[in-house]
BAKEMI-153749 format. One record per residue: x, y, z of N, C-alpha, C, O in turn; residue in three letters. Coordinates in nm, 4 decimals. Each point is the difference from the previous one (the first is absolute). Layout:
<dofis>
<dofi <X, Y, Z>, <X, Y, Z>, <X, Y, Z>, <X, Y, Z>, 'ALA'> ...
</dofis>
This chain:
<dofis>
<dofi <0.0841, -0.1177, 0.0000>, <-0.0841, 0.1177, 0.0000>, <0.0884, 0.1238, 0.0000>, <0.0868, 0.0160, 0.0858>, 'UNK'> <dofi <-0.1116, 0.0772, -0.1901>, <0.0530, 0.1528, 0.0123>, <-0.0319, 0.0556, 0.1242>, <-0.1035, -0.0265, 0.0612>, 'UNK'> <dofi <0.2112, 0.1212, -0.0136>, <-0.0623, 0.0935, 0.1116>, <-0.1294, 0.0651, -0.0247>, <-0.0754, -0.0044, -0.0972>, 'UNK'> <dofi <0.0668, 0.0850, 0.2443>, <-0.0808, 0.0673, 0.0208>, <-0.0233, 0.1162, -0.0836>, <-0.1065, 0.0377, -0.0488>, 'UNK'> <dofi <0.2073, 0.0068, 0.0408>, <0.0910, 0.1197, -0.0364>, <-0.0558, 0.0140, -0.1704>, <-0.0746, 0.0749, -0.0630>, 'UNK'> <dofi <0.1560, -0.1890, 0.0365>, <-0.0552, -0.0413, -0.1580>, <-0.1430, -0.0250, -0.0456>, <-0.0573, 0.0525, -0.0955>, 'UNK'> <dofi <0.0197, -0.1245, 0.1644>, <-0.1754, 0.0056, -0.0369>, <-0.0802, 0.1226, 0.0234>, <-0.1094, 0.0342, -0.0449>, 'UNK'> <dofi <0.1990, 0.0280, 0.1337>, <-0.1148, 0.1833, -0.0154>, <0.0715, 0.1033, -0.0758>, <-0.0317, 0.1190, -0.0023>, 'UNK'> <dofi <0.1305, -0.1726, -0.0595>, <0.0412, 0.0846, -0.1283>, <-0.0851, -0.0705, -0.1274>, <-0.0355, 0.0739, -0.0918>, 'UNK'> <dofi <0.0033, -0.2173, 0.0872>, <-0.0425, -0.0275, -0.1295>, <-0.1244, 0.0447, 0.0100>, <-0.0447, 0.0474, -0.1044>, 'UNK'> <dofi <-0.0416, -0.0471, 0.2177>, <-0.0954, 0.0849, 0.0087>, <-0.0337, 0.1263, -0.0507>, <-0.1000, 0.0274, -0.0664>, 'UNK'> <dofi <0.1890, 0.0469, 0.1018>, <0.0099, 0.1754, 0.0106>, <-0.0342, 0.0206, -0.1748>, <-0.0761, 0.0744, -0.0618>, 'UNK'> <dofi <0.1991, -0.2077, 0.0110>, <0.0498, 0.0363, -0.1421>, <-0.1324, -0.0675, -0.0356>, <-0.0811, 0.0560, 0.0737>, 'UNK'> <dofi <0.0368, -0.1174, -0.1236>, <-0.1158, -0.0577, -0.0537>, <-0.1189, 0.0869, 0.0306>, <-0.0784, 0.0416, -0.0852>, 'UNK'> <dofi <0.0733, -0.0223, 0.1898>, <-0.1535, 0.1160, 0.0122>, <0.0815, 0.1588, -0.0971>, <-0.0392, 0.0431, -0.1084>, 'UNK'> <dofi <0.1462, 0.0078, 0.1854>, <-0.0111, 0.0977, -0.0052>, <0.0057, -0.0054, -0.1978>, <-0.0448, 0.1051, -0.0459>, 'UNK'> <dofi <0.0835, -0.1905, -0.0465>, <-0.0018, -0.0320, -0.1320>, <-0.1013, 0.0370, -0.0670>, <-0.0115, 0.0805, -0.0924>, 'UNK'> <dofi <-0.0912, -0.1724, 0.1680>, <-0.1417, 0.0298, -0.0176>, <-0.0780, 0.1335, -0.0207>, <-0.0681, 0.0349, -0.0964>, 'UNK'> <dofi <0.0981, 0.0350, 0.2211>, <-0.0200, 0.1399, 0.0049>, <0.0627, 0.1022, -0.0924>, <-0.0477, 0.1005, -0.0528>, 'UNK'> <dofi <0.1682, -0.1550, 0.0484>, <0.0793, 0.0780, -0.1077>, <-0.0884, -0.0299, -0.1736>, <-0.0494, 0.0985, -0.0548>, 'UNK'> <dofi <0.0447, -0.1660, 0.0214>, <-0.0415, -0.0143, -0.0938>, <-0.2106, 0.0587, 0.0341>, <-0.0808, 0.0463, -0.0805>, 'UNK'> <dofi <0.0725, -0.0635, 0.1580>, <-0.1143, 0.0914, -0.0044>, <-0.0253, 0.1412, -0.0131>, <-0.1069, 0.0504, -0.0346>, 'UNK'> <dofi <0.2482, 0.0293, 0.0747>, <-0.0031, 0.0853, 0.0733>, <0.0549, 0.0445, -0.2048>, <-0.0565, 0.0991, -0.0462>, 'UNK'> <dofi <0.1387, -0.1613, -0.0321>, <0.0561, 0.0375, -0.1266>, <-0.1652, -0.0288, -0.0677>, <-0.0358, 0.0962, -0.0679>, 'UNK'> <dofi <-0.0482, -0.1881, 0.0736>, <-0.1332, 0.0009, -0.0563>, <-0.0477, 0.1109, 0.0070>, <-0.0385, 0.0500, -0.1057>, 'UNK'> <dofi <0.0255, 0.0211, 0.2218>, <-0.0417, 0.1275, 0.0013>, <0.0254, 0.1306, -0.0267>, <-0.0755, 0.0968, 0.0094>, 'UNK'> <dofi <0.2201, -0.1048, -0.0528>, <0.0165, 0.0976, -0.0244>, <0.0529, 0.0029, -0.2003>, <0.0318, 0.0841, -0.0840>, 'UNK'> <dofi <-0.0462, -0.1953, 0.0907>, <-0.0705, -0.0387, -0.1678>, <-0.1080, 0.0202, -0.0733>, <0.0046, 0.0307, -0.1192>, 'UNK'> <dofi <-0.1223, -0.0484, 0.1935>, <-0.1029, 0.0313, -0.0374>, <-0.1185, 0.0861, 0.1154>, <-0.0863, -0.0522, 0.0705>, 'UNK'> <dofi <0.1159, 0.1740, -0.0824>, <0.0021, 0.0705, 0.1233>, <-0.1934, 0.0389, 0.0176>, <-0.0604, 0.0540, 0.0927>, 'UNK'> <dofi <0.0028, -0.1182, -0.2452>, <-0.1166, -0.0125, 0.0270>, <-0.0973, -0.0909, 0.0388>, <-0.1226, -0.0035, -0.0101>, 'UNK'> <dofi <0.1967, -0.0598, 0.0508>, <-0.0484, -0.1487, 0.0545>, <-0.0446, 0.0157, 0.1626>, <0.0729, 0.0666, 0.0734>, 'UNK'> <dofi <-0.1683, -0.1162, -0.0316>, <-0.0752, 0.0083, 0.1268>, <0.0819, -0.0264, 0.0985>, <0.0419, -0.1150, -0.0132>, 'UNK'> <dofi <0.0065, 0.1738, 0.1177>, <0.1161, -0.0180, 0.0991>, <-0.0341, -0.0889, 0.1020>, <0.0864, -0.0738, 0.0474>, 'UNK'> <dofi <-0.2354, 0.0710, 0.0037>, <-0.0427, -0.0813, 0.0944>, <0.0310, -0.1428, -0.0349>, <0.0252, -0.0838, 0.0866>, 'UNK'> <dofi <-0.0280, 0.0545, -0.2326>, <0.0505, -0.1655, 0.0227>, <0.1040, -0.0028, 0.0174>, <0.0456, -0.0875, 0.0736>, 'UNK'> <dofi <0.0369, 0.1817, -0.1334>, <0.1474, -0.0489, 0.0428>, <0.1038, 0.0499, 0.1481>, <0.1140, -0.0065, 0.0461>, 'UNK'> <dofi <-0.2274, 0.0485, -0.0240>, <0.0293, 0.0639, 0.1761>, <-0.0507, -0.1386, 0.1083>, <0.0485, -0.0349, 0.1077>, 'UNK'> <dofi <-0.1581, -0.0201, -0.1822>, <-0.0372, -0.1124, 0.0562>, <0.1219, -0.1803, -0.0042>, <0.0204, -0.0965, 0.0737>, 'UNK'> <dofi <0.0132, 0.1339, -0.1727>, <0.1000, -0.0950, -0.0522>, <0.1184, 0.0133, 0.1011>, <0.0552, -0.0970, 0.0520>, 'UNK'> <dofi <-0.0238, 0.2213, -0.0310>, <0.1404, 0.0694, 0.0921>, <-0.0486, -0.0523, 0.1133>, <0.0626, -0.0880, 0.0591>, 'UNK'> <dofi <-0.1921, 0.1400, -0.0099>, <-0.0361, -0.0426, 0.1411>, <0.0390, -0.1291, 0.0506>, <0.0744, -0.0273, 0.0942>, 'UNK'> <dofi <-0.1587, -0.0719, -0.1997>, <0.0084, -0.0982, -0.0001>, <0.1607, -0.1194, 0.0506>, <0.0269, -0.0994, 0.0676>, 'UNK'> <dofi <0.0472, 0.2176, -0.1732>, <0.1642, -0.0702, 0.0145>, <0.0132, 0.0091, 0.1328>, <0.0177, -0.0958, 0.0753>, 'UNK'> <dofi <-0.0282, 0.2387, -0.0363>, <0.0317, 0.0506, 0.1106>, <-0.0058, -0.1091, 0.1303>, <0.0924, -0.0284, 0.0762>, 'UNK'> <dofi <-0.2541, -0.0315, -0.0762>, <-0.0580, -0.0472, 0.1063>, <0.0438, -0.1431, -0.0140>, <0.0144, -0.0552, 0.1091>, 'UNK'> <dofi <0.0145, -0.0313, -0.2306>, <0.1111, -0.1026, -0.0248>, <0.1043, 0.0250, 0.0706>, <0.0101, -0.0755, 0.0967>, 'UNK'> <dofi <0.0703, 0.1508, -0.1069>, <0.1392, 0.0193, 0.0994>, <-0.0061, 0.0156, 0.0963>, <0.0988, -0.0433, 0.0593>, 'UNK'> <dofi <-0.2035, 0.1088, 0.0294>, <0.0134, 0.0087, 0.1145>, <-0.0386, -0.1292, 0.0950>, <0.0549, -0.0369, 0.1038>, 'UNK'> <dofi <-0.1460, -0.0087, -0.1603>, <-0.0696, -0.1276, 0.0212>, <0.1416, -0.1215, 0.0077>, <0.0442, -0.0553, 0.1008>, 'UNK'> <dofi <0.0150, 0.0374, -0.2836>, <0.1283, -0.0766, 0.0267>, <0.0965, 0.0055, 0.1310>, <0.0357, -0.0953, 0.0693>, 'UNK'> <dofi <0.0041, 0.2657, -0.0508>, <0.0942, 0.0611, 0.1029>, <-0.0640, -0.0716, 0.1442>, <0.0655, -0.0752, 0.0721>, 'UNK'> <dofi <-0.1715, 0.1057, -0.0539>, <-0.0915, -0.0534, 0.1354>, <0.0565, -0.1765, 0.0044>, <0.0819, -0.0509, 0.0766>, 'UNK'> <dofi <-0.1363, 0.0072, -0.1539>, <-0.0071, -0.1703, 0.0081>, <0.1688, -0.0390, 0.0160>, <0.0166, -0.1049, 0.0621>, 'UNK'> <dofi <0.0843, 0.1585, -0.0987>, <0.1239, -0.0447, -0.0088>, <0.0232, 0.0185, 0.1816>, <0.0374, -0.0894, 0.0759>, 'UNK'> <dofi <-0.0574, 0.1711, -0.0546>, <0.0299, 0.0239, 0.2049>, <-0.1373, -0.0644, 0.0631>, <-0.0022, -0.0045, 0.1230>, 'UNK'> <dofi <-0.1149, -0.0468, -0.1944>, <-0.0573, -0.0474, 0.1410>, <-0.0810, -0.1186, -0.0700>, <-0.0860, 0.0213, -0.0855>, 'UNK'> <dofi <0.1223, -0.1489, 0.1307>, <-0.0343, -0.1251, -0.0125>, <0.0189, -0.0473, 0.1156>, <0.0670, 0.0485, 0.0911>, 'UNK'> <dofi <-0.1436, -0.1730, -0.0941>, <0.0340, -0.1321, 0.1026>, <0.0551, -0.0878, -0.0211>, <0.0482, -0.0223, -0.1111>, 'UNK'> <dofi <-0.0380, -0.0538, 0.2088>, <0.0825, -0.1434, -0.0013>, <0.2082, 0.0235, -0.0611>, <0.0516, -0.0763, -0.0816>, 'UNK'> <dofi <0.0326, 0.2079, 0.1558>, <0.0676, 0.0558, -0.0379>, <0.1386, -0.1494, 0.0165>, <0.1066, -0.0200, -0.0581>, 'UNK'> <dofi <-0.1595, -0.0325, 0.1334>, <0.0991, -0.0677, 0.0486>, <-0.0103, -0.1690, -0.0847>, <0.0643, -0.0974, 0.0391>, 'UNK'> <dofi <-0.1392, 0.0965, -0.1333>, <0.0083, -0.1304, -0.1283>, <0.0788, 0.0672, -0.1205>, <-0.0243, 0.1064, -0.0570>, 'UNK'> <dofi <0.1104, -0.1846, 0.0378>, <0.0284, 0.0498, -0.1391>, <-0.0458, -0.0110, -0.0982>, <0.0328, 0.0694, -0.0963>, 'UNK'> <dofi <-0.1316, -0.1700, 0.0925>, <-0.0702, -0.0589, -0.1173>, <-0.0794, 0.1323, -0.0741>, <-0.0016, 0.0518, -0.1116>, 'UNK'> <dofi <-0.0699, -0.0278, 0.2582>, <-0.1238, 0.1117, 0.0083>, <0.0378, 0.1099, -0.0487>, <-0.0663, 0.0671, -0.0791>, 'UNK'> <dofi <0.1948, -0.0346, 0.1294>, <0.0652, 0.1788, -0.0507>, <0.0313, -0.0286, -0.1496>, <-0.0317, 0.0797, -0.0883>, 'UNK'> <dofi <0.0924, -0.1917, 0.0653>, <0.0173, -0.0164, -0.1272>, <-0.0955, 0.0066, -0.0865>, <0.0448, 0.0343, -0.1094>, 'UNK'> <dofi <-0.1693, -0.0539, 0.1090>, <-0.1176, -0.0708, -0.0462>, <-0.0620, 0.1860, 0.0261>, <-0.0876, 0.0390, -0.0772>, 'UNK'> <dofi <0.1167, 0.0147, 0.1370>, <-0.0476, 0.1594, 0.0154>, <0.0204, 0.0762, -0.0708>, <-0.0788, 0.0777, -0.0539>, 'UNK'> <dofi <0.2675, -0.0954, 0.0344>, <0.0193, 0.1257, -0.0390>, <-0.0165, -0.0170, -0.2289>, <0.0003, 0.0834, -0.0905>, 'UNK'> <dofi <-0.0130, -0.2573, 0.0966>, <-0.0350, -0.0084, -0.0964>, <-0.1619, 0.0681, -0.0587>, <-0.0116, 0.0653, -0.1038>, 'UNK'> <dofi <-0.0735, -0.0912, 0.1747>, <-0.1441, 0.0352, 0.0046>, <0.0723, 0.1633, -0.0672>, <0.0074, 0.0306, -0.1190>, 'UNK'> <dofi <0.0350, 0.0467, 0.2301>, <0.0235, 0.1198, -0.0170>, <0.0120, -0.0002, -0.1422>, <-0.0920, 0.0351, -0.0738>, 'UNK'> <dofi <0.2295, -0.0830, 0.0246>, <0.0484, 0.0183, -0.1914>, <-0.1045, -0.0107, -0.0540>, <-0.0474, 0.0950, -0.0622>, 'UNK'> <dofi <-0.0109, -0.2052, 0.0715>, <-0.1611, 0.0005, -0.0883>, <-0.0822, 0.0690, -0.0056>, <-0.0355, 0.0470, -0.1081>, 'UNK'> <dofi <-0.0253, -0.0161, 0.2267>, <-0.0319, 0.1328, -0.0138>, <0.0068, 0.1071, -0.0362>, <-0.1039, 0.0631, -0.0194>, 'UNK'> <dofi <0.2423, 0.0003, -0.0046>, <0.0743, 0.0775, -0.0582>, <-0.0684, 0.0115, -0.1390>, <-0.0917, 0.0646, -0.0508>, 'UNK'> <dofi <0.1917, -0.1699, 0.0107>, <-0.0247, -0.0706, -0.1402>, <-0.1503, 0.0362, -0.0699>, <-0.0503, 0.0778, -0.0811>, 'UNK'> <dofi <0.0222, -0.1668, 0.1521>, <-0.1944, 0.0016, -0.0128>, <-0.0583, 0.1239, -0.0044>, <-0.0940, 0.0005, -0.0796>, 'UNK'> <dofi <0.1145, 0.1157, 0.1394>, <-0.0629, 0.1269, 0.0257>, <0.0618, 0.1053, -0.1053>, <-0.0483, 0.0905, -0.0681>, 'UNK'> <dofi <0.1773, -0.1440, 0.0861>, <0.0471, 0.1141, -0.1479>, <-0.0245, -0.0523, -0.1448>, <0.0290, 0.0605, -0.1032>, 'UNK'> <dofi <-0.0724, -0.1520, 0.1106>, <-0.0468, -0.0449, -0.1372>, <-0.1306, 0.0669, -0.0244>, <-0.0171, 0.0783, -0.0934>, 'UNK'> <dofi <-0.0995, -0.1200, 0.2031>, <-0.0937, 0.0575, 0.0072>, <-0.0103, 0.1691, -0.0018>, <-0.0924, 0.0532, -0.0615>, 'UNK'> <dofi <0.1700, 0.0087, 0.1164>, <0.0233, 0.1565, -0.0760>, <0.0006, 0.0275, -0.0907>, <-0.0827, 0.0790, -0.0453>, 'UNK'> <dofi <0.2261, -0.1597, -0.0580>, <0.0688, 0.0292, -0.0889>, <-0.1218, -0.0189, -0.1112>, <-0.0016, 0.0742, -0.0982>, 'UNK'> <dofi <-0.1117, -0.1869, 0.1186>, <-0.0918, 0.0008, -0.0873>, <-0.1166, 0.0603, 0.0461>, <-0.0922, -0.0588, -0.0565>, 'UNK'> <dofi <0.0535, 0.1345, 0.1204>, <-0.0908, 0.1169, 0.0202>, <0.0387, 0.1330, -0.0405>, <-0.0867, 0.0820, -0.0302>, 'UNK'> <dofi <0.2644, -0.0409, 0.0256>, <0.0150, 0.0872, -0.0898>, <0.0203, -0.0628, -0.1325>, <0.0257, 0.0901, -0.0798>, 'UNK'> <dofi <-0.0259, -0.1533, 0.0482>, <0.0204, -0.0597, -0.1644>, <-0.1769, -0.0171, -0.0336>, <-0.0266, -0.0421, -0.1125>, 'UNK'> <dofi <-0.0371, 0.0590, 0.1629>, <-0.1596, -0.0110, -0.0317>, <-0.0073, 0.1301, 0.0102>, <-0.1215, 0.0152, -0.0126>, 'UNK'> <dofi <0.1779, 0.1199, 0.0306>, <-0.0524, 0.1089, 0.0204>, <0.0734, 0.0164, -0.1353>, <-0.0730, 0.0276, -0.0952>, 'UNK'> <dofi <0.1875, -0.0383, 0.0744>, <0.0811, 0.0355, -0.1102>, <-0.0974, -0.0972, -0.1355>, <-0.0196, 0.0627, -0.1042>, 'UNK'> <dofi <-0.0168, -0.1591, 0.1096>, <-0.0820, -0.0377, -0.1287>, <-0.1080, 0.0735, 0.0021>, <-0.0096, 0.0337, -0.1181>, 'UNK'> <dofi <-0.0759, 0.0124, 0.1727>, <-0.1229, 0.0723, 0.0070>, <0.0502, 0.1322, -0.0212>, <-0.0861, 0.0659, -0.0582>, 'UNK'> <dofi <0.1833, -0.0037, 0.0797>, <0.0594, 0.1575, -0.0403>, <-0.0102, -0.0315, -0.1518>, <-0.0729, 0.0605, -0.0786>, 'UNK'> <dofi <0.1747, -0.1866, 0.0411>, <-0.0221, -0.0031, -0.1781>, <-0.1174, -0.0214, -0.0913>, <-0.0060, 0.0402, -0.1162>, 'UNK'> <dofi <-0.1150, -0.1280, 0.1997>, <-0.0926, 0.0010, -0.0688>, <-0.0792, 0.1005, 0.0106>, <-0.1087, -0.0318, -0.0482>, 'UNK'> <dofi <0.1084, 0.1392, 0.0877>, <-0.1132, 0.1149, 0.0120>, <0.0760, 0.1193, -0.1350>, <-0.0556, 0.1066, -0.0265>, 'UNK'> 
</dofis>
């Protein structure tokens, strides 16, 4: 298992990516409705903090199986949630082209 250290940098970098590229959506097409993509940001936002939370407070600290088996959950999650962004702004960006 990577540190601690390391898993809340791949964090930081993966959300904050997200945002970044939301944040260049917007200022691409500056007529595009901000609330979804303020909602999208939120969204990252409340992913990371949520990730950040779960990495310091679990149970059963003292199995290794379990921490192991945690901090994996965590990656997936990760994983799982920035995908799910990445295609809620990619559904805003196809609907910008079809109008």
């Amino acid at each position: 298992m990577a540190s601690i250290r390391e898993l809340k940098k791949e964090i930081d970098n993966q959300i904050f990516g997200v945002i970044s590229d939301c944040m260049l959506f917007m200022s691409r097409h500056p007529d595009h409705d901000e609330n979804e993509l303020n909602a999208i940001v939120q969204e990252a936002y409340q992913l990371r903090n949520n990730l950040i939370y779960r990495i310091y407070h679990f149970d059963n600290k003292e199995d290794a199986r379990a921490v192991k088996n945690h901090f994996k959950e965590i990656k997936s999650d990760l994983s799982n949630g920035v995908d799910q962004l990445c295609m809620k702004l990619s559904s805003l960006s196809s609907k910008k082209k079809k109008k």
